[in-house]
Rosetta silent file (secondary structure, phi, psi, omega in degrees, C-alpha in Angstrom):
SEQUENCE: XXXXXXXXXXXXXXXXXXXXXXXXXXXXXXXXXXXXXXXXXXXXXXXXXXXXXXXXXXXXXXXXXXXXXXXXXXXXXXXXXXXXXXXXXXXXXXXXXXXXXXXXXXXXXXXXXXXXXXXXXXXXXXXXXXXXXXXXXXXXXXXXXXXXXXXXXXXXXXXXXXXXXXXXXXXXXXXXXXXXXXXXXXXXXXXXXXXXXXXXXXXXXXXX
SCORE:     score description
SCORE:     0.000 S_00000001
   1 L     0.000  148.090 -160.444  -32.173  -99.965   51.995 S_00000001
   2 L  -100.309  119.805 -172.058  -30.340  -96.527   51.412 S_00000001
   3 L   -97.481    1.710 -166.513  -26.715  -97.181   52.524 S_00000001
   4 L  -113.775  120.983  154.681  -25.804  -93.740   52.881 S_00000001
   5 L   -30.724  147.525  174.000  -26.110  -91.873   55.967 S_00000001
   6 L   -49.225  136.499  138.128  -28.125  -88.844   56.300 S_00000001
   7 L    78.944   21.241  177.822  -26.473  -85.558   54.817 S_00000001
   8 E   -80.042  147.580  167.384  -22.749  -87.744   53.596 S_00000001
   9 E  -134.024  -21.380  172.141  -20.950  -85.995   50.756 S_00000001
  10 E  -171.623  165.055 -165.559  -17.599  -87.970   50.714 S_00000001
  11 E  -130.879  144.503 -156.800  -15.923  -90.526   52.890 S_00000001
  12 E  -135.491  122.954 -174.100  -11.949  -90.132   53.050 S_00000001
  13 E  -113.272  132.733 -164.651   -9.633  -93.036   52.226 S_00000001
  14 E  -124.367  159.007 -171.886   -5.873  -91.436   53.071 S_00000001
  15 L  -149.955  146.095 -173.109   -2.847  -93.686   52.007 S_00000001
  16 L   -96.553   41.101  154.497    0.958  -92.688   52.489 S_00000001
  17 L  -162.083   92.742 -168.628    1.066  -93.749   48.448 S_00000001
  18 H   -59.636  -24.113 -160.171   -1.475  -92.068   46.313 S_00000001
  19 H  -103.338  -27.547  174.325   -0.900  -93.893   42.776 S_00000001
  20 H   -78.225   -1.399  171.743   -0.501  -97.092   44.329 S_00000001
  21 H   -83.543  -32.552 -164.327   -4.222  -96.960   46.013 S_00000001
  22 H   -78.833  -64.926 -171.945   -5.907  -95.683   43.256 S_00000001
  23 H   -79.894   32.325  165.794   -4.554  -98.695   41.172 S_00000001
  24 H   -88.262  -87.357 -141.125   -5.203 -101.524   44.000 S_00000001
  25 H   -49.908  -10.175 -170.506   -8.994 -100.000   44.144 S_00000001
  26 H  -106.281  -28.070  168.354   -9.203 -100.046   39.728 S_00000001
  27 H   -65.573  -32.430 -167.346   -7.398 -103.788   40.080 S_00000001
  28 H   -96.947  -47.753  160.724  -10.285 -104.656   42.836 S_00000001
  29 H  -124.427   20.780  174.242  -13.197 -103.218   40.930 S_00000001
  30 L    59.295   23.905 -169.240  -12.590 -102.784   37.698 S_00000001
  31 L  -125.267  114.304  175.153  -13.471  -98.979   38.090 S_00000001
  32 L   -90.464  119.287  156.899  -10.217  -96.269   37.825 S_00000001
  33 L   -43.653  148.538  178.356  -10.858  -93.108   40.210 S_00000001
  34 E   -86.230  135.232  162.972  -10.922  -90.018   38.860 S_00000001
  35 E   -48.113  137.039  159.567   -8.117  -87.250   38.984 S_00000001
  36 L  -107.567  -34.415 -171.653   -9.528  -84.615   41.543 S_00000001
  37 E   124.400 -171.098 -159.267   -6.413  -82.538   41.925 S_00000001
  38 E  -109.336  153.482 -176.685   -3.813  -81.213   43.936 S_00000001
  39 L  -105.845   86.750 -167.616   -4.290  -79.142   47.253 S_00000001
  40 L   -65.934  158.101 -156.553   -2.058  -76.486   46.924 S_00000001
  41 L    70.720  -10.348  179.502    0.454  -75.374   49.754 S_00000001
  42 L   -82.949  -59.088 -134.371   -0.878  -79.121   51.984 S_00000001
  43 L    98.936    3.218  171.156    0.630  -81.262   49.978 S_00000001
  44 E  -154.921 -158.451 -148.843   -1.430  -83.730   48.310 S_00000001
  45 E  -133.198  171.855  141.577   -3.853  -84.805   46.008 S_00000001
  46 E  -163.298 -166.798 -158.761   -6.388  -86.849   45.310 S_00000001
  47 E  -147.456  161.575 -178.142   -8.572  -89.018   42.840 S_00000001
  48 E  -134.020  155.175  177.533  -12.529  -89.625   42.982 S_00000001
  49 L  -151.544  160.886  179.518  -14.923  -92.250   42.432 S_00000001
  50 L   -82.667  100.717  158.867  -18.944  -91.926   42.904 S_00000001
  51 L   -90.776   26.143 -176.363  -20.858  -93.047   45.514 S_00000001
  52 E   107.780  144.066  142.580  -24.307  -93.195   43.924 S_00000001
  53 L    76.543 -163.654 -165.098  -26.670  -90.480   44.169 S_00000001
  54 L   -92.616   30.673  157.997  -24.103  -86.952   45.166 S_00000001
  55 E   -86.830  147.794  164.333  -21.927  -88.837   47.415 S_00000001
  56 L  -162.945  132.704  163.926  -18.588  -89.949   46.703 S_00000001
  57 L   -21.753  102.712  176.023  -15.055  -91.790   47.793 S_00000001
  58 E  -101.462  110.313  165.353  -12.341  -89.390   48.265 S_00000001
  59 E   -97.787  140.571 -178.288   -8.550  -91.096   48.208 S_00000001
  60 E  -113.034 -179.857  146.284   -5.890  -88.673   49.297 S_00000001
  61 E   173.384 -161.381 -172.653   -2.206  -89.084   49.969 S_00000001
  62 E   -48.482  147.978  147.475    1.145  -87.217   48.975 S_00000001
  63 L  -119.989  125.988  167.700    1.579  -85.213   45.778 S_00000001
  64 L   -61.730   -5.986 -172.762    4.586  -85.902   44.469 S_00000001
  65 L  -109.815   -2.968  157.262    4.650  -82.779   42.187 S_00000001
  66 L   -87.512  175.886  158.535    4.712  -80.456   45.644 S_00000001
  67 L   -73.255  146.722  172.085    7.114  -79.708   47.925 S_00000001
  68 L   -72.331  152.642  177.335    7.039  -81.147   51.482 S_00000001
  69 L   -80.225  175.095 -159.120    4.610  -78.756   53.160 S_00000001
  70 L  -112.936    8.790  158.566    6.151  -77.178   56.497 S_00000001
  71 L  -138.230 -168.079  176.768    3.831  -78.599   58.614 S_00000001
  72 L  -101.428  107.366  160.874    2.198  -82.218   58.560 S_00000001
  73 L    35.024  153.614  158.193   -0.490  -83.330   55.693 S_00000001
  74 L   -63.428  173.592  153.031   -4.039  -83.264   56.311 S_00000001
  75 L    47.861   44.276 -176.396   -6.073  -86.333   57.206 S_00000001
  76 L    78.843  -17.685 -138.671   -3.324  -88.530   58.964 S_00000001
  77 H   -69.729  -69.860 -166.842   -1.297  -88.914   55.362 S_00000001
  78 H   -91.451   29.187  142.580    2.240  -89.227   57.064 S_00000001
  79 H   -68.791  -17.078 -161.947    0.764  -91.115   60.001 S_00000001
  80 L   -94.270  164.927  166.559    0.063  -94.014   57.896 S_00000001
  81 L  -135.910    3.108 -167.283    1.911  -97.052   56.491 S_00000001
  82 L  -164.609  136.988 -175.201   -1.132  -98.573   54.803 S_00000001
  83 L   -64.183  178.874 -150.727   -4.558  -97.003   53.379 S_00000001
  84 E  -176.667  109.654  169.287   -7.309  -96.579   55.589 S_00000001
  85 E   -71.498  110.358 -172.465  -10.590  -94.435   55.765 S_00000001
  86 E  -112.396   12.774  161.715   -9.900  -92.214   58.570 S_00000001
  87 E   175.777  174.885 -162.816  -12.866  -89.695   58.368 S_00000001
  88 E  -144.493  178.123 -159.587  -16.176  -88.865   56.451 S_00000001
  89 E  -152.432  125.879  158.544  -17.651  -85.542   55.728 S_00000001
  90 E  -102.727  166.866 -172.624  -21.230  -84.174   55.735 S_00000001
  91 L  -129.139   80.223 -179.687  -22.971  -81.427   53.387 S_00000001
  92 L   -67.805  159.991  171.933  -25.802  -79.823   55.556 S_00000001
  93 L   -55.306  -15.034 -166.784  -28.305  -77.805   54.005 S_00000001
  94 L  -158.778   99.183 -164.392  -27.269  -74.212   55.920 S_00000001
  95 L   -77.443  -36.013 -175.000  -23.279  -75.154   57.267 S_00000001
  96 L   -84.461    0.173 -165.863  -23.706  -71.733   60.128 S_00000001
  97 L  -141.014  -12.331  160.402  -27.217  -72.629   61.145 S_00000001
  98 H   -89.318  -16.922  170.316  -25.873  -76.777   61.447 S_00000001
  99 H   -55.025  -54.586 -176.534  -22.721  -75.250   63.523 S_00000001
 100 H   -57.202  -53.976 -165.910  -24.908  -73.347   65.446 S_00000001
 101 H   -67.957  -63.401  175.647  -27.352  -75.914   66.223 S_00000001
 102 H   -31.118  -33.815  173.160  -24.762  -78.844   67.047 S_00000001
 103 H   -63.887  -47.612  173.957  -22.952  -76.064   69.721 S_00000001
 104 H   -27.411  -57.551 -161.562  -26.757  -76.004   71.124 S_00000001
 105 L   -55.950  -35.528 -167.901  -26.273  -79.785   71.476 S_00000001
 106 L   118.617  -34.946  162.695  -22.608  -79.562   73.339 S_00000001
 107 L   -71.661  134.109  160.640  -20.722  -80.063   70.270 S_00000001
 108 L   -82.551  110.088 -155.238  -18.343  -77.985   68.588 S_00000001
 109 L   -83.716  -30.138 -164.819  -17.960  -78.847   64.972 S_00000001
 110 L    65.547  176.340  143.095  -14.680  -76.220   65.270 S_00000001
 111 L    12.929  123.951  171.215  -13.598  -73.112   63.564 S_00000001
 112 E   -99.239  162.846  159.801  -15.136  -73.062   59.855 S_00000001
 113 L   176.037  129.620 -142.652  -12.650  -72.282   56.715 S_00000001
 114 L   -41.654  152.241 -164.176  -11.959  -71.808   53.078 S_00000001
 115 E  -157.595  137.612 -159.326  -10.379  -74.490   51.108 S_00000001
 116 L  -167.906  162.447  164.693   -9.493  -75.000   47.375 S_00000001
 117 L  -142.671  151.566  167.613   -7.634  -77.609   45.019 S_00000001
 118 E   -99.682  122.149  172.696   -6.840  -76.977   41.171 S_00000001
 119 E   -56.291  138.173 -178.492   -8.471  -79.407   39.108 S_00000001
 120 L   -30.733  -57.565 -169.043   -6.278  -81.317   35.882 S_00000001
 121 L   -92.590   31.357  133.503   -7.783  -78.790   33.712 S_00000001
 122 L   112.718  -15.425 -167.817   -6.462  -75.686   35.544 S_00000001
 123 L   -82.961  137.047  178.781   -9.742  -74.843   37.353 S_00000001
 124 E   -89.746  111.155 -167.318   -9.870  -73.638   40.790 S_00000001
 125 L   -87.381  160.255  168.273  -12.667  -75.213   43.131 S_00000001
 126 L  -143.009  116.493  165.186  -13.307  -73.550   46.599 S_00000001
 127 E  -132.510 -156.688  174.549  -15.310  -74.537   49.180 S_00000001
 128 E  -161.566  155.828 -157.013  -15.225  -74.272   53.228 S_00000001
 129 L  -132.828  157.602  166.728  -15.334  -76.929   55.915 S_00000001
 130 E   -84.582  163.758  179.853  -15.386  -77.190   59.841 S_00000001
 131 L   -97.319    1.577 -178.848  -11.794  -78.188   61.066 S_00000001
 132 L    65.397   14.449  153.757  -13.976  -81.069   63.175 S_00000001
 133 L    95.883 -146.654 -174.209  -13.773  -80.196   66.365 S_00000001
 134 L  -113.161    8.221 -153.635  -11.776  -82.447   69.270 S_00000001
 135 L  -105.635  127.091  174.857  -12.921  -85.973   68.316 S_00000001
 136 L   -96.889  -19.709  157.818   -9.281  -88.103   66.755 S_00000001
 137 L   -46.492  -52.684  169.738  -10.950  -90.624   65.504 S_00000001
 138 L   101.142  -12.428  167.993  -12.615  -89.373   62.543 S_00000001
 139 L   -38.581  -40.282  174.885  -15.428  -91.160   63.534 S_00000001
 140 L  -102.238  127.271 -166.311  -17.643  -87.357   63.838 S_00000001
 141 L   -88.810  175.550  179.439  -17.882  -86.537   60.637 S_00000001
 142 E   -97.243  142.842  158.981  -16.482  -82.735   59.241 S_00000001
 143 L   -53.385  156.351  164.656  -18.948  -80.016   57.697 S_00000001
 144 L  -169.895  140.941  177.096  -18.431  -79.145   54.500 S_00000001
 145 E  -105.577   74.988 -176.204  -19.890  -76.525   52.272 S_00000001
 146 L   -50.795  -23.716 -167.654  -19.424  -76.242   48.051 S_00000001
 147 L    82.816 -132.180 -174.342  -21.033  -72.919   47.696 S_00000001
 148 L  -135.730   43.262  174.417  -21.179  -72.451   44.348 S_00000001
 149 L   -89.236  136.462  172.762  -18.584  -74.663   43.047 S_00000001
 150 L   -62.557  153.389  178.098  -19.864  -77.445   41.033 S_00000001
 151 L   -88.599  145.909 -153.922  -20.167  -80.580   43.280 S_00000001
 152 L   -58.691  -30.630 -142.383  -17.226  -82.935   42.696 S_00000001
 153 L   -67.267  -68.630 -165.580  -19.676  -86.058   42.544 S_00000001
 154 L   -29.549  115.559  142.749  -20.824  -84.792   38.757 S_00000001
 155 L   110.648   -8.429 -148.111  -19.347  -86.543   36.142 S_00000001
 156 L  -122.843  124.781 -164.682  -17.496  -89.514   38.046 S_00000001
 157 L   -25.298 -168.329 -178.271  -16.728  -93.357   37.542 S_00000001
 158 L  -136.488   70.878  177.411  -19.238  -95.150   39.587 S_00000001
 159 L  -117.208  119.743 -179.926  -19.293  -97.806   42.814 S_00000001
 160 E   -88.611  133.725 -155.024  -22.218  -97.721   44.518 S_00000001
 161 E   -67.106  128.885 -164.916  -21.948  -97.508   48.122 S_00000001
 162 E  -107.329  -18.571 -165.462  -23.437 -101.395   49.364 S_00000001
 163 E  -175.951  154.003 -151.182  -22.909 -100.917   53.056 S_00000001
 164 E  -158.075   64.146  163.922  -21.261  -98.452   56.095 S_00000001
 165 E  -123.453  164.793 -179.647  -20.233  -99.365   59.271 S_00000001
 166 E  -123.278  169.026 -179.563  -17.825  -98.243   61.906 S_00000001
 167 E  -137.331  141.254  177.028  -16.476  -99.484   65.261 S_00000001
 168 E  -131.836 -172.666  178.127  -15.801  -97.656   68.351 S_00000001
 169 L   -93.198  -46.914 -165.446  -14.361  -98.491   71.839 S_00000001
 170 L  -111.627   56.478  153.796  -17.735  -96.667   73.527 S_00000001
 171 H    -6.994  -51.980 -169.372  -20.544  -96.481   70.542 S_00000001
 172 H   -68.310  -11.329 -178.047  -22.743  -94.539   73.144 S_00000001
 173 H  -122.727   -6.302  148.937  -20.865  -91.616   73.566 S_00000001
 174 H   -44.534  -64.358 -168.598  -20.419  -91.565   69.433 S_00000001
 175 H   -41.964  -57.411 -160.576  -24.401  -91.463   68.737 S_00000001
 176 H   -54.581  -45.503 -173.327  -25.078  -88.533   70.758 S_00000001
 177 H   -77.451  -29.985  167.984  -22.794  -86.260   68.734 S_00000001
 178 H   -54.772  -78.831  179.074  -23.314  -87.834   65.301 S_00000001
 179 H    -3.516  -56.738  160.732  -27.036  -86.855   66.416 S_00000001
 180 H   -59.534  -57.531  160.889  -26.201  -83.217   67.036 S_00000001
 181 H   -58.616   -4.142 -161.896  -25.339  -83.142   63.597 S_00000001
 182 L    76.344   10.018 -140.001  -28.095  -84.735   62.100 S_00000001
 183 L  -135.051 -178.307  171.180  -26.571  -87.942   60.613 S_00000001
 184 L  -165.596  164.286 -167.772  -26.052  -91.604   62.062 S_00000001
 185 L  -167.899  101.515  172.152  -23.950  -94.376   61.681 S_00000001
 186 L    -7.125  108.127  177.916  -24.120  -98.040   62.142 S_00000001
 187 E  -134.465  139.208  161.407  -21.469  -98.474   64.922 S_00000001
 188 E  -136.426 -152.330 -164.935  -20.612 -101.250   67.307 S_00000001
 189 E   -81.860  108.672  169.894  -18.271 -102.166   70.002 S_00000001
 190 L   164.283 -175.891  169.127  -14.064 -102.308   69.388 S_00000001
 191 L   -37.947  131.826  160.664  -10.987 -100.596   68.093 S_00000001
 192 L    -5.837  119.894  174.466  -11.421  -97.477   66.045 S_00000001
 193 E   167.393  179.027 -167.312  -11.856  -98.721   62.248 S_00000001
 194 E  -151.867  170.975 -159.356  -14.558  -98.602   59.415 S_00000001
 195 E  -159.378  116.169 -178.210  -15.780 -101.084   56.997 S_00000001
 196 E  -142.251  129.376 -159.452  -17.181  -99.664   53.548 S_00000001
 197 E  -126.289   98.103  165.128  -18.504 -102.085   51.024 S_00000001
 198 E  -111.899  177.787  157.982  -19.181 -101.117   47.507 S_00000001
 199 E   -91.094  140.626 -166.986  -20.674 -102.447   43.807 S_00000001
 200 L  -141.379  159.210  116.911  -18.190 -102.892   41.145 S_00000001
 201 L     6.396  -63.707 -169.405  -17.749 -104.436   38.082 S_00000001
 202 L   -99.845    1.528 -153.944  -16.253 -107.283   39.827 S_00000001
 203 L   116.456 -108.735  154.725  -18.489 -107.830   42.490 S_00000001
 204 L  -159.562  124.828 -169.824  -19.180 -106.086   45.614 S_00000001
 205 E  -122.020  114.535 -153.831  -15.731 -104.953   47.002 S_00000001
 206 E  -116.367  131.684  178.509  -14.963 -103.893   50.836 S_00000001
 207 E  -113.663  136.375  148.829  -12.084 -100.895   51.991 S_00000001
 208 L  -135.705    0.000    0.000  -11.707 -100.176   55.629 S_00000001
């Protein structure tokens, strides 16, 4: 059975210590993430790993080679004291015509808009993303468009995603809007949280 939700392109594990996550997860599977690069003017960074097929595991957290930024980090980063996957990201075929339709539904996806990191070897990717709308969970995943940037997946260690679930306090009012977007996602009843299982090296190794 095909572990990956409809239409995922990366899943986002944020950590308030970027070099110590990447080498827990290469101690835990015997797989080192890949440099992706730094997001300049935010403030951080991040490293990649593959989740089979063109999905893949983004970890973020501080970059130590910026400045603090003058507002706070994307994705939670100096909310945290310990990593955590706090949101996931889909790649529809036509990102204005899945906006559109999902407003049809009652959701707002929010406000789309341009986005870029420099890669280790100097190159500048761009793409553009919804800002995700009103949901704090992270639970509703964010749009996200490459253009005509190669996709980051290409090229990238390898743990194949074994399994994907989430928890919510109300599952029922989750579905509809994952729906509206096209996607779905195992969910059941509790606190906020996520459960991601992959193949390693080592075994089959679980992040939430």
């Amino acid at each position: 059975m095909n572990a990956h939700p409809a239409l995922l392109d990366h899943l986002v594990l944020a950590t308030p210590d970027l070099a110590a996550t990447v080498a827990d997860f290469a101690r835990r599977t015997g797989v080192t993430p890949a440099p992706g690069g730094a997001h300049p003017g935010l403030g951080t960074r991040n490293h990649l790993v593959s989740l089979g097929g063109t999905a893949y595991l983004e970890i973020i957290g501080p970059d130590p080679e910026q400045s603090a930024p003058d507002r706070p980090r994307p994705l939670w980063v100096d909310e945290l004291t310990a990593p955590r996957i706090v949101t996931w990201a889909i790649r529809p075929p036509d990102l204005e015509a899945a906006v559109a339709a999902a407003r049809a539904l009652g959701h707002d996806p929010g406000p789309v808009r341009p986005m870029s990191r420099r890669r280790p070897d100097g190159t500048l990717l761009r793409w553009r993303l919804t800002e995700g709308g009103s949901d704090p969970s992270g639970l509703v995943p964010f749009l996200i468009d490459w253009g005509d940037t190669p996709h980051p997946s290409a090229d990238l260690p390898v743990t194949p995603l074994l399994a994907l679930t989430a928890s919510a306090p109300d599952p029922s009012a989750v579905r509809p809007v994952l729906s509206a977007l096209g996607t779905a996602l195992p969910l059941t009843a509790g606190p906020v949280g996520w459960s991601c299982t992959v193949d390693s090296p080592r075994g089959p190794v679980s992040f939430g």
